[in-house]
C-alpha positions as CSV (number, residue, x, y, z in Angstrom):
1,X,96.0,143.9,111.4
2,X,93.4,143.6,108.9
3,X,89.8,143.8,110.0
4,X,87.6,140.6,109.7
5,X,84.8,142.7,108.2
6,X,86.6,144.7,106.4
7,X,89.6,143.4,104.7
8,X,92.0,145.5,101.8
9,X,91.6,143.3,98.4
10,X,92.4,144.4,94.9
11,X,92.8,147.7,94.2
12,X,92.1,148.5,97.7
13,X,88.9,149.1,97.8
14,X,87.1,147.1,101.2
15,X,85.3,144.5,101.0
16,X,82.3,144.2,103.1
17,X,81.4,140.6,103.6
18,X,78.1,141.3,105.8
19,X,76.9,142.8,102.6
20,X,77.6,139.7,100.8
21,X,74.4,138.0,99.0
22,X,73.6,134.6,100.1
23,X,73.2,133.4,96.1
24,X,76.9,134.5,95.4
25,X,78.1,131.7,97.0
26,X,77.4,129.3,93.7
27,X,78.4,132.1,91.9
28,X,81.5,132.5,89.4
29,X,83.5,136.5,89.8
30,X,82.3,137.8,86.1
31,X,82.4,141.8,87.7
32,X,85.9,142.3,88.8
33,X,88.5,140.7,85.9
34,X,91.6,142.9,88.1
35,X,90.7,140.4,90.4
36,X,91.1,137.7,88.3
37,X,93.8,138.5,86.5
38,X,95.9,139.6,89.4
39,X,95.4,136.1,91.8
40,X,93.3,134.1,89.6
41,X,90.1,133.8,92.6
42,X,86.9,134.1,92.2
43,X,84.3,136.1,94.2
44,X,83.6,132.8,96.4
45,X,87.3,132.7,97.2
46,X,87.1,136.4,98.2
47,X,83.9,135.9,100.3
48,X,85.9,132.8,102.2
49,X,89.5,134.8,102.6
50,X,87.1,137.7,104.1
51,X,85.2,135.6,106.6
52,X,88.9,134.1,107.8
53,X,90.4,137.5,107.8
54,X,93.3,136.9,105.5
55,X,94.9,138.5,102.2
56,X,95.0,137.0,99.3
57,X,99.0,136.7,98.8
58,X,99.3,133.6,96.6
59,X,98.5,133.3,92.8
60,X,95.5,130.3,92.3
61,X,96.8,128.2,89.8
62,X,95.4,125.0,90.4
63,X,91.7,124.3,88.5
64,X,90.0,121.1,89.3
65,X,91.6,118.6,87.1
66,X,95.8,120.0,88.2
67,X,94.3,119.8,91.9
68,X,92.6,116.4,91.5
69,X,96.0,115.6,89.8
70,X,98.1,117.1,92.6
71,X,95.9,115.1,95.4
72,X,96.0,112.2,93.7
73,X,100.0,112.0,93.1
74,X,100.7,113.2,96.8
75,X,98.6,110.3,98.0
76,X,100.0,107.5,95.4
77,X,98.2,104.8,96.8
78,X,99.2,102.1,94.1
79,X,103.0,102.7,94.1
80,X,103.0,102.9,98.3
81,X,101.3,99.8,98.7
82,X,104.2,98.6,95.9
83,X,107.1,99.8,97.9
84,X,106.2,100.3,101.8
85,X,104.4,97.0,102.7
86,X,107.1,95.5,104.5
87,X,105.2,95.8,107.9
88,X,101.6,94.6,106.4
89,X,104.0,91.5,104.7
90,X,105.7,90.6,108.0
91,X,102.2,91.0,110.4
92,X,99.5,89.3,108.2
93,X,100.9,88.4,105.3
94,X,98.9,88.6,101.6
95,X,95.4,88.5,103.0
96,X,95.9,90.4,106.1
97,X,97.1,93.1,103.8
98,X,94.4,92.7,101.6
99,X,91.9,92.8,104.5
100,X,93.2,95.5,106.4
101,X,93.3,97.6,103.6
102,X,89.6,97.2,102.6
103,X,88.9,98.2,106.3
104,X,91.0,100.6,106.0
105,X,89.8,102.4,103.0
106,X,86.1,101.9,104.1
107,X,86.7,103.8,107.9
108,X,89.3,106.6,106.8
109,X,86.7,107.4,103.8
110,X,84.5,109.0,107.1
111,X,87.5,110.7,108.0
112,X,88.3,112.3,104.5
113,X,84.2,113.5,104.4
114,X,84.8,115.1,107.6
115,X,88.4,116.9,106.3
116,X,86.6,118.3,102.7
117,X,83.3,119.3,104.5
118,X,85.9,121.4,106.8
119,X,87.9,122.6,103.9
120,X,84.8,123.6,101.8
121,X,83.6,125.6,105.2
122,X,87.3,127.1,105.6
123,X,89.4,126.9,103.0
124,X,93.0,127.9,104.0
125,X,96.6,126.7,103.8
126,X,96.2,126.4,107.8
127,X,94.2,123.7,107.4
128,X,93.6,121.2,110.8
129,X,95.1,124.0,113.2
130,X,92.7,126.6,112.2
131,X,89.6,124.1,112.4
132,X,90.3,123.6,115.2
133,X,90.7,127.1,116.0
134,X,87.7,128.1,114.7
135,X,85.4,125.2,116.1
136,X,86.5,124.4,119.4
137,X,85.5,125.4,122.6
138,X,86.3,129.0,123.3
139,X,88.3,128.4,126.3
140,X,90.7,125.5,124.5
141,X,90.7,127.4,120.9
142,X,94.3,128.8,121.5
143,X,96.2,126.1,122.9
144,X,94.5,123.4,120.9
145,X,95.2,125.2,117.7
146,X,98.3,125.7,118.8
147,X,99.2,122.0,119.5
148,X,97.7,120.8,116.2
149,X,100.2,123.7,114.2
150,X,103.0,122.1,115.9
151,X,101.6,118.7,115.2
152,X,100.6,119.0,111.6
153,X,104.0,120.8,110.8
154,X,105.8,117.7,112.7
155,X,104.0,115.5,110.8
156,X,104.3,117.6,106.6
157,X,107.9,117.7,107.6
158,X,108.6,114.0,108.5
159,X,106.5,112.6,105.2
160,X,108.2,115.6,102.9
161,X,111.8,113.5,104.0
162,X,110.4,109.9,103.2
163,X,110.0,110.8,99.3
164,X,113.1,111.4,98.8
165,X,114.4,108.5,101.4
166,X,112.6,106.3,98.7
167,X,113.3,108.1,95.8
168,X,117.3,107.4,96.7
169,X,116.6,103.9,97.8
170,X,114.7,102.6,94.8
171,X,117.6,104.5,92.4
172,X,120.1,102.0,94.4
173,X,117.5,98.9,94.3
174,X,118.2,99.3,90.4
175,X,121.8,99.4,91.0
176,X,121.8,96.5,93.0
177,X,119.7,94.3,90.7
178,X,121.8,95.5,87.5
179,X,125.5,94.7,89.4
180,X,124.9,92.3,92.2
181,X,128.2,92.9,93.5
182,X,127.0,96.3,94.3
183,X,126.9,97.2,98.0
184,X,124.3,99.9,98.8
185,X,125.5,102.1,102.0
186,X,123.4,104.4,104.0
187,X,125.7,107.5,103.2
188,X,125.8,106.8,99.5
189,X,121.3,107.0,100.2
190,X,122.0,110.2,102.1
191,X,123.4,111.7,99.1
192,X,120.9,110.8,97.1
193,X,118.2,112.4,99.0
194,X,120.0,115.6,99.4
195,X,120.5,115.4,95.6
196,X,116.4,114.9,95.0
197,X,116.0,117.1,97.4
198,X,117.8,119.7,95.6
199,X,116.3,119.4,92.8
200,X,112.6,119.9,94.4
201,X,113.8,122.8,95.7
202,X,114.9,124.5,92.6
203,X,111.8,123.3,90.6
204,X,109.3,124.3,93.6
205,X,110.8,127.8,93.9
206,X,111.6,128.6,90.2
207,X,109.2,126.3,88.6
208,X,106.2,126.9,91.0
209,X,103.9,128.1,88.0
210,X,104.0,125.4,85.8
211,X,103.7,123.1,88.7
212,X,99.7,122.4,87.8
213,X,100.8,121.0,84.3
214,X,102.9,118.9,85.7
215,X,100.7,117.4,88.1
216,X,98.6,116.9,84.9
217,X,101.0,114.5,82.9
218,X,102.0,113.0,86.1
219,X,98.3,111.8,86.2
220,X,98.7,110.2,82.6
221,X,101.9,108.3,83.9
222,X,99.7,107.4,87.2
223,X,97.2,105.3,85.3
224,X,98.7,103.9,82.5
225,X,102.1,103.1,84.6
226,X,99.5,101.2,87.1
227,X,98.2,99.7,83.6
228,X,101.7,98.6,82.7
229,X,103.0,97.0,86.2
230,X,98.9,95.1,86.2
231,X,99.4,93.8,82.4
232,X,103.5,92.6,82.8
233,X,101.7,90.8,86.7
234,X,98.6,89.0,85.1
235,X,100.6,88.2,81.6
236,X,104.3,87.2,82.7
237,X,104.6,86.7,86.9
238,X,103.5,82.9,88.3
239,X,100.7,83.3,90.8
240,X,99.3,82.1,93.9
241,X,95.9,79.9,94.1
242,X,93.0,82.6,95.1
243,X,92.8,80.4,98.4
244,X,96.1,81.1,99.6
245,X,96.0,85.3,98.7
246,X,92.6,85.6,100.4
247,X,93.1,83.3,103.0
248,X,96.8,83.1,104.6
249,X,97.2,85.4,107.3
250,X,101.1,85.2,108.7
251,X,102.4,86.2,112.3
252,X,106.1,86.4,111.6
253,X,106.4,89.2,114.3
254,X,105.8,87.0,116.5
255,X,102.8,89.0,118.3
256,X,100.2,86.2,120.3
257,X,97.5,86.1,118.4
258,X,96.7,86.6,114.5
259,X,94.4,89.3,115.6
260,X,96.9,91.3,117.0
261,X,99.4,90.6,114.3
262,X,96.4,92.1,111.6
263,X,96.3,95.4,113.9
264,X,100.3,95.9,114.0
265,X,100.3,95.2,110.3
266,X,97.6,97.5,109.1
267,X,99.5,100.9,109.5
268,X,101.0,99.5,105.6
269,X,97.2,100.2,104.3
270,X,96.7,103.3,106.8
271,X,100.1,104.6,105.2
272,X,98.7,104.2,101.7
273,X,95.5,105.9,102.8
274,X,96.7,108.9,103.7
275,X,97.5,112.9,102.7
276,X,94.1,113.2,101.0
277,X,94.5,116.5,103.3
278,X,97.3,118.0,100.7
279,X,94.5,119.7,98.9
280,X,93.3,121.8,101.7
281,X,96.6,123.3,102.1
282,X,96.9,124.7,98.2
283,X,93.9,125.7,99.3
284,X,94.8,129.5,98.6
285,X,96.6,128.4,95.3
286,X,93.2,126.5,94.3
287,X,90.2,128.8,92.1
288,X,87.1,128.1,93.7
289,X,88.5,126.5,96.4
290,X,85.3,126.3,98.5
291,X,84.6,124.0,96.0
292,X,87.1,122.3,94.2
293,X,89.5,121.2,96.9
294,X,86.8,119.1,98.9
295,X,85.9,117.4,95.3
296,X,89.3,116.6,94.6
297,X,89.9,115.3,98.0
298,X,86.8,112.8,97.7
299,X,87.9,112.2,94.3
300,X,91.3,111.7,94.6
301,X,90.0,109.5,97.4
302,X,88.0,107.2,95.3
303,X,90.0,106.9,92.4
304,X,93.2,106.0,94.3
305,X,91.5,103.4,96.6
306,X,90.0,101.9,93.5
307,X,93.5,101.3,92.3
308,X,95.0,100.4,95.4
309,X,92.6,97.5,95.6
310,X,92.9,96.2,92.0
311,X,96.7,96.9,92.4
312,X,97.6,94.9,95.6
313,X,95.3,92.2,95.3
314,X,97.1,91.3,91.9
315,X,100.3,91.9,93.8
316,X,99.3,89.8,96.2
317,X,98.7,87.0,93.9
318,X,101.9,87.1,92.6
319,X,103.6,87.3,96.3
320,X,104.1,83.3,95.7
321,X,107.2,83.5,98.4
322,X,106.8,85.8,100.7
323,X,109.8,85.0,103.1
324,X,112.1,85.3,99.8
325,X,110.3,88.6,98.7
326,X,111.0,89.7,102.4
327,X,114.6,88.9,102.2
328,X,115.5,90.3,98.6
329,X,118.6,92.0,98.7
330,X,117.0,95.4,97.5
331,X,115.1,95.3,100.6
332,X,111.8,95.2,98.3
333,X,110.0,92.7,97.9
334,X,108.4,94.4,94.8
335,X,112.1,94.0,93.0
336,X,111.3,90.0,93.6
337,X,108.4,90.1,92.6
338,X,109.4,91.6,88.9
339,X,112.7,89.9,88.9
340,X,109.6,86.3,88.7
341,X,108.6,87.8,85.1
342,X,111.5,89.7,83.7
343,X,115.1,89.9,83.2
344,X,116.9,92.5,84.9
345,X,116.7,94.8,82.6
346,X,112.9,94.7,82.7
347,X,113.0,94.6,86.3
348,X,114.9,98.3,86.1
349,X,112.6,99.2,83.7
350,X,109.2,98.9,85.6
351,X,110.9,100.1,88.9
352,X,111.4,103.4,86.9
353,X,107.8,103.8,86.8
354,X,107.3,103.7,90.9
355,X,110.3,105.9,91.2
356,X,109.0,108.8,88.8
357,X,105.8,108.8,90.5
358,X,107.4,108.7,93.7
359,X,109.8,111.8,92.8
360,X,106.1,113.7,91.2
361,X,104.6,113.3,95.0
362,X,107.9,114.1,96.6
363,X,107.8,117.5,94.6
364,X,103.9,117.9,95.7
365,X,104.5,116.9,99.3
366,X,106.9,119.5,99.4
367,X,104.6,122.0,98.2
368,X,101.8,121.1,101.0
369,X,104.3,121.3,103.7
370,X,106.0,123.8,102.6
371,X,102.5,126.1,102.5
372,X,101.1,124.5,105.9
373,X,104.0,125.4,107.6
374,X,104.0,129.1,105.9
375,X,100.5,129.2,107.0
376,X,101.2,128.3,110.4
377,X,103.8,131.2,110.9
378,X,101.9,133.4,109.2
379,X,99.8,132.9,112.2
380,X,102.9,133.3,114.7
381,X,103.1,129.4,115.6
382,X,106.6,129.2,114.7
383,X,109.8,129.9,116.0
384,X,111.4,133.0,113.7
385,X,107.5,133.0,112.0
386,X,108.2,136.8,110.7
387,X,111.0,135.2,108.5
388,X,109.2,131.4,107.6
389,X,105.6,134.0,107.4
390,X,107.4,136.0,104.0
391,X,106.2,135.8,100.8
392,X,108.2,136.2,97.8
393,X,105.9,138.8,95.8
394,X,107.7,138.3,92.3
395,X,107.4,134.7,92.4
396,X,104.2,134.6,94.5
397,X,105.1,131.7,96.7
398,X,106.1,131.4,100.3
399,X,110.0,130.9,99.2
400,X,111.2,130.9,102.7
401,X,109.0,128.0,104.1
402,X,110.0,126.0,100.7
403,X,114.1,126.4,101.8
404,X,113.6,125.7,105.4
405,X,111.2,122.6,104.6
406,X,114.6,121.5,102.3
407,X,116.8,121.9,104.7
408,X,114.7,120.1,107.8
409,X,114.8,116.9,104.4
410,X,118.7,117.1,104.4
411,X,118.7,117.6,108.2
412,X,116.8,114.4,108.6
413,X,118.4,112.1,105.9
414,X,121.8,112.7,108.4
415,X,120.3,110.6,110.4
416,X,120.5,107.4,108.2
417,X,124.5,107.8,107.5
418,X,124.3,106.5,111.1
419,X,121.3,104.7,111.3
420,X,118.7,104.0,109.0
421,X,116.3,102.9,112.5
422,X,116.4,106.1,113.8
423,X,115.6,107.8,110.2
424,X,112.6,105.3,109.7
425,X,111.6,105.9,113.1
426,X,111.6,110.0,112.3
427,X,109.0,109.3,108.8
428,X,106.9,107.4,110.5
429,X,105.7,110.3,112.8
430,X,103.9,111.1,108.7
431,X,101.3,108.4,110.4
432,X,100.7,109.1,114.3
433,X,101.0,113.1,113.9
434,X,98.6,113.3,111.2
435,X,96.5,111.0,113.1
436,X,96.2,113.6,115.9
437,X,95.7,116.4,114.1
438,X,93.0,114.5,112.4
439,X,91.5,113.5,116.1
440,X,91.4,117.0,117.0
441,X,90.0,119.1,114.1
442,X,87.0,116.7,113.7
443,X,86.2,116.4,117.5
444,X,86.3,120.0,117.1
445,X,84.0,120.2,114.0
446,X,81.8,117.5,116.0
447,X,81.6,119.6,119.0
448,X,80.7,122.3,117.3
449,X,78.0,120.2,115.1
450,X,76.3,119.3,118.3
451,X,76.5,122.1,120.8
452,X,76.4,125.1,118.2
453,X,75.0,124.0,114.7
454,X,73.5,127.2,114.0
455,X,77.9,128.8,114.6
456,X,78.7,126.5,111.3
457,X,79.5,128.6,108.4
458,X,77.8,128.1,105.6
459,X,80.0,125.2,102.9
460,X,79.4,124.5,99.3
461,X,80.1,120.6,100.1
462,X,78.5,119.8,103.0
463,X,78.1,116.4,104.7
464,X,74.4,117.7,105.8
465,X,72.2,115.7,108.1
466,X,74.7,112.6,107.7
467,X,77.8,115.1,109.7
468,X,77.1,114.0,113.1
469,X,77.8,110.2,111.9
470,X,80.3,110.5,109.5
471,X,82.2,112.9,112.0
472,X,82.0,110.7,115.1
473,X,83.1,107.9,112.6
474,X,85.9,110.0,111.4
475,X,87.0,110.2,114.7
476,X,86.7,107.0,116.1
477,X,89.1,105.7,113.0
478,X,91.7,108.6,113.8
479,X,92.0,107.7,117.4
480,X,92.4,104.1,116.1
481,X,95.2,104.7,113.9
482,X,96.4,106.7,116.3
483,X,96.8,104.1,118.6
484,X,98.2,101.3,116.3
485,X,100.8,103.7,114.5
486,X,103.4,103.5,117.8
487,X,104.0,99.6,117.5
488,X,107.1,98.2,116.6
489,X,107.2,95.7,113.6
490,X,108.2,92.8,115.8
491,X,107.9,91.4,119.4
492,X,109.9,91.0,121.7
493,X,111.0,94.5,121.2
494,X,114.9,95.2,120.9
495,X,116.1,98.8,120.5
496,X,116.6,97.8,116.4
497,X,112.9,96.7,116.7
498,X,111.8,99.4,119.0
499,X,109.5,102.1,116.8
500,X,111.2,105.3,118.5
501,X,108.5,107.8,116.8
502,X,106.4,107.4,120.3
503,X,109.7,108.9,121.8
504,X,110.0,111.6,119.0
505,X,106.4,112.3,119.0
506,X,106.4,113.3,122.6
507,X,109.9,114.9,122.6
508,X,108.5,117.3,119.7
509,X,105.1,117.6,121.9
510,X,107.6,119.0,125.0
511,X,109.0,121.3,122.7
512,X,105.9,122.5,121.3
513,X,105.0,123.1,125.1
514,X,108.4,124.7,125.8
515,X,108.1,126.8,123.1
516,X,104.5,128.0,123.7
517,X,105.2,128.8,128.0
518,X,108.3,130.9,126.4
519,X,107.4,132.9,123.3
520,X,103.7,131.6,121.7
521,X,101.6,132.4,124.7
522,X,102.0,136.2,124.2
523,X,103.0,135.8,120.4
524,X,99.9,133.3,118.8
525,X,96.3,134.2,119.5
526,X,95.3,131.7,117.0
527,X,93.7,132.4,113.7
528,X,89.8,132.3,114.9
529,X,90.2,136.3,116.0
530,X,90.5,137.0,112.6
531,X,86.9,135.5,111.9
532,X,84.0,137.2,111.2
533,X,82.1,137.2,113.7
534,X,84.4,136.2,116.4
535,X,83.4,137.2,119.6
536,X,85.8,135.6,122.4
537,X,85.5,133.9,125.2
């Protein structure tokens, strides 16, 4: 095992990072260019995979603008709040979705400071479980980190298998609305998915290295499809007086009181909000990471809630029936919503534009996972973590934690053939696993803020004398999300209605504990005993 202070890089020669100066950290590598050519990092990448104890093993492709690109695809906030506000629609309605996502946006902005100030202070793949390893109590370190591994693959895997699951449904919402005799089936949607998620699988593998250009044109189609969908809205759809779009709030899950129907609802915003986090695992794909993933993470941040907000409140204008919208047969209500100011042919035409954009963040959510979850067995979370753990060293990319993330998609999308409850159920564990993993990495940061500020090591983006606020902020909007994201839909509950991802959530939590009494608790130490500077209990 590699030493913390002294760790093999390049040509082999140590690196010695007690001998680092403290200037280099706003410094760019101009001495070493076998460094650079070989990985692509810079000296402050070096100086941060020395402190964590790890080996560079992955090639850094991504530069700001391909990882600002790559955050802000992966998160898609316009195009989720087009096609997954059926809960927000049903439980408040066209202003309690415009409400709840202003709220929203405004507390889960303290939890994405929190996130880039911890990926600027250790930027690595591991992301939440090893914050949490590295700033938690001593005595918890291990089985906390451990937990949050478990809970952040949980939650990479079940969002990687909702891309797809929409990718495949939106292909048969333009079948439906171009032969209306069509019947869509869930096993004709299972194929589908297995088919996308073939594809992501070839082009993740194979096509890993042109990956950030990619990202880059998907970021042109990002703004100006979002220009396209505004312009046909404001130009060709009838609208809604600004009364009724700011004001009328709707119970239709019958919950007793509006209040309570505006909390159930608001995991639609809390959806679109999420997965600014993806940047922190690329993290050892990124140059300068230190750097550049907490900017893209705040920026992706902005930009995308900027968009959000102009897109769904002029969505929301044009929701002049919701009831109808509810009950197209597409099952989306943004297919009614065109089908107002087009013909069917230009009702296909602008879903195209949701459905590229969905497959672009399928293809990057599929990359994050894939990477958190190598990360993770590289660490010896994992069941069979010496196999998940490999690298491929011609293509430079964990190959083995790309297939198995594939195959847990296809695994999943079986589900639907028999029920697409159960399979909704499964993707919305995305929301309350990430939610906990959230709780625990900045309670951890938090602790360590207050009890040992001086342990902190040193960032390049750094929340300064605002942390302690903005971190018990952060966290007080995780727990909350927390909370709300096991509700069902509708009251009273029925086992249709019933949100089963409280049952999966602690089923996976039992394994996780099974799995730990059995084979982690000799097996995982955790990745804080490869810090510098790590002293132990």
């Amino acid at each position: 095992m590699a030493s913390s202070h002294e760790l093999d890089i390049g040509k082999g020669a140590p690196y010695t990072a007690s001998t680092t100066k403290p200037g280099s950290f706003d410094e760019e590598d101009t001495g070493d260019a076998y460094h650079d050519s070989l990985k692509g990092h810079t000296k402050n990448d070096r100086v941060d995979m020395a402190r964590m104890g790890k080996i560079q093993e992955l090639r850094r492709n991504y530069r700001p603008l391909s990882a600002l690109a790559f955050t802000i695809i992966i998160q898609g906030t316009w195009e989720v709040l087009m096609t997954a506000t059926y809960q927000g629609l049903v439980d408040g309605g066209p202003a309690g979705l415009i409400w709840s996502y202003i709220w929203t946006f405004c507390g889960f902005s303290l939890v994405v400071a929190s996130l880039a100030e911890m990926s600027s202070m250790a930027p690595t793949a591991g992301g939440q479980y090893h914050w949490v390893s590295e700033f938690s109590p001593p005595s918890l370190q291990k089985p906390f980190s451990y937990f949050i591994g478990w809970m952040s693959t949980l939650s990479w895997q079940a969002g990687t298998a909702s891309g797809p699951f929409l990718v495949g449904t939106l292909i048969q919402a333009c079948a439906t609305v171009m032969y209306p005799d069509y019947a869509p089936t869930n096993w004709q949607g299972t194929l589908m998915v297995i088919a996308v998620t073939i594809v992501v699988w070839v082009l993740n593998i194979w096509g890993a290295n042109l990956m950030p250009l990619f990202q880059n044109i998907m970021l042109v189609v990002h703004v100006f499809g979002f220009l396209a969908v505004i312009i046909v809205f404001w130009v060709l759809n009838p609208r809604a007086s600004a009364k009724v779009t700011f004001t009328h709030f709707t119970n239709d899950g019958g919950w007793s009181s509006m209040g309570l129907s505006l909390m159930v609802g608001q995991i639609s915003a809390i959806y679109a909000c999420i997965c600014s986090d993806a940047a922190a695992h690329m993290s050892e794909e990124i140059k300068d990471a230190g750097k550049t993933v907490p900017r893209a993470m705040i920026g992706s941040y902005v930009v995308n809630g900027i968009l959000g907000l102009i897109f769904l409140v002029s969505y929301m204008f044009m929701m002049t029936d919701v009831e109808t919208a509810l009950n197209d047969p597409t099952g989306y209500p943004h297919i009614w919503v065109f089908s107002q100011a087009v013909s069917a042919g230009g009702v296909v035409a602008l879903n195209v534009i949701p459905t590229i954009l969905i497959f672009a963040g399928t293809l990057s959510f599929n990359l994050s996972t894939s990477r958190q979850t190598w990360a993770f067995a590289r660490d010896k979370g994992l069941p069979f973590s010496s196999w998940i753990g490999r690298v491929n060293k011609k293509l430079e990319i964990p190959a083995n934690a790309v297939t198995l993330t594939c195959l847990i998609t296809v695994a999943l999308s079986l589900i639907n053939i028999g029920s697409d409850v159960a399979f909704n159920a499964i993707i919305s564990l995305n929301v309350s696993s990430l939610m906990i993993t959230y709780m625990f990495s900045i309670g951890a940061v938090l602790y360590r803020r207050i009890r040992h500020p001086e342990l902190l090591p040193r960032c390049r983006w750094s929340l300064g004398r605002w942390g302690i606020p903005v971190n018990a902020g952060g966290f007080l909007y995780s727990t909350h999300a927390f909370f709300w994201s096991f509700w069902p839909n509708a009251t009273p509950v029925t086992a249709v209605d019933f949100n089963w991802s409280v049952v999966m959530f602690m089923g996976v939590a039992f394994i996780c504990m099974i799995d730990y009494v059995v084979r982690a608790r000799k097996q995982y130490t955790g990745p804080v005993v490869l810090v510098e500077g790590w002293k132990g209990e």
